[in-house]
N, C-alpha and C positions, 0 to 999 in steps of 0.2 A: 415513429421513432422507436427502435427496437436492438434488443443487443443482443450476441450470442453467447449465453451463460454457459460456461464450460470450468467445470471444477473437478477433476478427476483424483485428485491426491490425496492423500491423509493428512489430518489435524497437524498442523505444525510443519506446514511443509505449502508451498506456494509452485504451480506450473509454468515450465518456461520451455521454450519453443527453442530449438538447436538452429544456430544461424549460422552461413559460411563463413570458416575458418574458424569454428569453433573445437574447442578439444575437454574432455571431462576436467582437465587441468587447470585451463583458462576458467570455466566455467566454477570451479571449486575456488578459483583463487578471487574472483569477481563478487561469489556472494558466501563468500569468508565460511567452507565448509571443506569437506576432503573428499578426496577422490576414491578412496574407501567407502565412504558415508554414501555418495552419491550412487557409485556402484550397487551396495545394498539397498537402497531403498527405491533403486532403479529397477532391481535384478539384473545386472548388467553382467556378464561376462566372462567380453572381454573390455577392457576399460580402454582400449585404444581404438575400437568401432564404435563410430556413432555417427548418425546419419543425420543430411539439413532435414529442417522438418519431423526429427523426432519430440515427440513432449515427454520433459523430464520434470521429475518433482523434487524441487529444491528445501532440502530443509532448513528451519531457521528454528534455530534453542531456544527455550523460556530462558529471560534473564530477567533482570531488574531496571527500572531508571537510574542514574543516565545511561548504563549500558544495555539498553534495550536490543539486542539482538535481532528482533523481529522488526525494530523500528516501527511496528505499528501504535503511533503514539497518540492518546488523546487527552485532550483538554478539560477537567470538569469544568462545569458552568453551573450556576444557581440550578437550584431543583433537582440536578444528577443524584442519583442513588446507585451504590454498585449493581441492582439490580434491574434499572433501568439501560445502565451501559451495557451490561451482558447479554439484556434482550435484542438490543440495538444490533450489536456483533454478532451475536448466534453461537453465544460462550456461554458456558455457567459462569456464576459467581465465587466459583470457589476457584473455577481456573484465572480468573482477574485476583485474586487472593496469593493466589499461589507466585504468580508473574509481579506480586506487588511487595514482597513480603514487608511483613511489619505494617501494613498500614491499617488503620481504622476504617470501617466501612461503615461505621456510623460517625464518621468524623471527617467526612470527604470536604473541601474545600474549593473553592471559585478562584481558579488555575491552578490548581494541582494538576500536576502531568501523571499519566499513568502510561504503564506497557498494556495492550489488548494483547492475547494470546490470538495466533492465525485462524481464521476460517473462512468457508467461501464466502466470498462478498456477496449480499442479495442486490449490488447494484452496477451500473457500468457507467460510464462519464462517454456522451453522445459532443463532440463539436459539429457547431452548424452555422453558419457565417460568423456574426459575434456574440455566439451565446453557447457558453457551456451548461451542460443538461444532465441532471444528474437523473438515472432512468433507473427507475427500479425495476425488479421482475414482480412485485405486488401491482404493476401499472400504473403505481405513482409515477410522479418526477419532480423538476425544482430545476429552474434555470438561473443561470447569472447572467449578466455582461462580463465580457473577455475581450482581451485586445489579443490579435496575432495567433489565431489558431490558424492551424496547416491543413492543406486537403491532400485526400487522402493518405491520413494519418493512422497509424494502427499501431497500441504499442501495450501495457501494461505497469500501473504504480509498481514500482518494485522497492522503493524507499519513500521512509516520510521523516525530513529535518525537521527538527525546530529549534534555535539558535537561542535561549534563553539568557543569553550574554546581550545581547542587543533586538531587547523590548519582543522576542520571543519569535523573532522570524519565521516565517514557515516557506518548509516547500513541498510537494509533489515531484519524486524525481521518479524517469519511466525508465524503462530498456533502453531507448533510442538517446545516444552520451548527447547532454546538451540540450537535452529538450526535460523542462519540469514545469508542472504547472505551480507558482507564486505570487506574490503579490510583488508590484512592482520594488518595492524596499529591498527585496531579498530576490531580484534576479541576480543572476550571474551569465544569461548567455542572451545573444538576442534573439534566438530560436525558443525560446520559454513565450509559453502562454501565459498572462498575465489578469490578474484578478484586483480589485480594490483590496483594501487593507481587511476590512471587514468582510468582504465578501471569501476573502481567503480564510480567512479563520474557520467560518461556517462551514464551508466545504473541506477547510484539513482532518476535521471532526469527523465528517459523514464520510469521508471515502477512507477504507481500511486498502494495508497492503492486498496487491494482486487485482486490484478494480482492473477492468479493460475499458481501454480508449479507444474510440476510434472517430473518424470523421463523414460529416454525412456529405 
């Protein structure tokens, strides 16, 4: 079981793959950034060529809870210390500081929501009949039970929900519309890969925006 770890962008910014009928516009207006923004930090141009198959890097702003920008959100849980979550992510502590402002890092709490600032995932989400697998590049892994995974699937987390209005729902939403990995409470499509309640939780934690999916 193996994945191809591919991180080519800068801090604060997530890789995404140009798909037909795509245009720098659509693609600015999709993950809430400009076509100015995109251009520079593409080097792009002219802003009205871009080809299928080009990888561009999308950036996402440091903001704060609830308007986390990055969406990349996680849950403290007993034992968390900022400095254990930054090792986790492959952040400093200062940039979980920075993306949190005002909070106490000696004062963290069991469900306190935090913003993680972006960086390459050290891990990728493997489907394989009914088990999702969470594969690291250290050669760990960690599998679940899943209902309804697709073959040959190929996509990337690009958003992470959590619905703290009702009991804290989560989701895993990818590139592909319609398709997010959740826990049955919080589907919304029947093309969603589906996880236990608990099992979802543990996994909304460990996988940061940009993890790659694929199917074996």
């Amino acid at each position: 079981m193996s994945c191809n770890f591919k991180w080519n962008c800068p801090a604060g910014s997530f890789p995404y793959t140009v798909r037909q009928g795509d245009t720098l516009y659509t693609i600015a207006k999709t993950f809430e950034t400009s076509v100015s923004r995109l251009a520079e930090i593409n080097s792009i141009e002219n802003v009205n060529l871009i080809n299928v198959g080009d990888e561009l890097c999308i950036p996402q702003p440091l903001s704060y809870y609830p308007a986390c920008r990055t969406t990349n959100y996680y849950v403290v849980h007993q034992g968390d210390t900022i400095d254990s979550i930054a090792d986790y992510f492959g952040v400093s502590s200062a940039q979980i500081l920075y993306s949190n402002i005002g909070i106490d890092p000696d004062d963290l709490y069991e469900g306190m929501i935090l913003c993680i600032p972006l960086a390459p995932p050290k891990l990728c989400i493997v489907l394989n009949g009914n088990l999702l697998t969470l594969s690291y590049n250290s050669g760990d892994s960690v599998s679940f039970n899943c209902v309804n995974p697709m073959e040959g699937f190929s996509s990337a987390i690009v958003q992470k929900q959590i619905d703290t209005s009702f009991g804290g729902k989560k989701r895993l939403n990818t590139l592909v519309p319609n398709v997010a990995i959740s826990s049955k409470s919080a589907q919304r499509s029947s093309r969603d890969i589906i996880l236990s309640d608990n099992d979802m939780d543990t996994v909304f934690n460990l996988v940061p925006v940009g993890t790659e999916v694929t199917s074996e």
